[in-house]
C-alpha positions as CSV (number, residue, x, y, z in Angstrom):
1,X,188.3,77.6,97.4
2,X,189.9,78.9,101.1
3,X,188.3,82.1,100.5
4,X,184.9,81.2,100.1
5,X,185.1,78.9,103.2
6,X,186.7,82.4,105.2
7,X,183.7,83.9,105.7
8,X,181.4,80.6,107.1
9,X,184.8,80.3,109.6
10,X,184.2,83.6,110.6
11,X,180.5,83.0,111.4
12,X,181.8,79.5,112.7
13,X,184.1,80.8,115.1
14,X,182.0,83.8,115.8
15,X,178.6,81.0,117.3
16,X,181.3,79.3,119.1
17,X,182.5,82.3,120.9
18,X,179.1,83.6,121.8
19,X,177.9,79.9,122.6
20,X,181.2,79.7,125.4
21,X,180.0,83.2,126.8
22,X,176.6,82.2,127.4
23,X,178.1,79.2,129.3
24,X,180.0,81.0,131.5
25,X,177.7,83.9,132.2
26,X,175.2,81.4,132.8
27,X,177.4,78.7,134.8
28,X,178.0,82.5,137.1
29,X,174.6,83.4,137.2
30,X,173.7,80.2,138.6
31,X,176.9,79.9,141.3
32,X,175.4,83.2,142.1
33,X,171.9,82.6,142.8
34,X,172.9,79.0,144.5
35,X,175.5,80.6,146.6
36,X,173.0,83.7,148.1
37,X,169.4,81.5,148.3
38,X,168.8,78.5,150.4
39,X,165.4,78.3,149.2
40,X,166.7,78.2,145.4
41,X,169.0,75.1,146.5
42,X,166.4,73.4,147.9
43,X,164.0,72.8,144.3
44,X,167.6,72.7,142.4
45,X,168.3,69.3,145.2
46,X,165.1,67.8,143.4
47,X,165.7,69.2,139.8
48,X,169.3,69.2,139.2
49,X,171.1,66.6,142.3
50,X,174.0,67.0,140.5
51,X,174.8,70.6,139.7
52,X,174.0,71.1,143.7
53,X,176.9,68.9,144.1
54,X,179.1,70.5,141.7
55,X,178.6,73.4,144.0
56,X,178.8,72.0,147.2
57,X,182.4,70.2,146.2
58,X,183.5,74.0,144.7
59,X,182.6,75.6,147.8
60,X,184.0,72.9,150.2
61,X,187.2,73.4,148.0
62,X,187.2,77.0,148.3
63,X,187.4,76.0,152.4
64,X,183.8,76.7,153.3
65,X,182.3,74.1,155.0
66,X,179.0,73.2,156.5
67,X,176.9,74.5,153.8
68,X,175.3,71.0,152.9
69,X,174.8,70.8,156.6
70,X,172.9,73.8,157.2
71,X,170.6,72.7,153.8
72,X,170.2,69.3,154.7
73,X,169.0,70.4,158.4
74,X,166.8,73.3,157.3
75,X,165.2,71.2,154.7
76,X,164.8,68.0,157.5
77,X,163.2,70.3,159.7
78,X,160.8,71.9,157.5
79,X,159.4,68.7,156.5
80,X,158.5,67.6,160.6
């Protein structure tokens, strides 16, 4: 019985790994475009509240600072 169950593990373990590397390229892919666009912050502050504040804690913990300032005045000001 273990070695018919040996090749569904394989195929098992093989989703699981390519399901974790779509996470991570995608969790980069995102940091990325977040961390070099203003303007893509601004529709993800109305989509997605909370993954802009995933990023705003990373980056305030990685010692940059004023980021969340600069959005929240740019986006103030183009509203007036």
């Amino acid at each position: 019985m273990a070695r018919t169950m040996e090749p569904l593990a394989k195929k098992v373990f093989k989703g699981v790994l390519v399901a974790e590397l779509m996470g991570v390229f995608g969790a980069y892919f995102l940091f990325t475009k977040m961390n070099t666009s203003q303007d893509f912050r601004q529709p993800m502050s109305k989509k997605f509240p909370f993954i802009l504040e995933v990023y705003y804690k990373s980056i305030e913990q990685s010692g940059i600072y004023g980021t969340r300032e600069q959005d929240h005045e740019k986006w103030f000001n183009s509203k007036n």
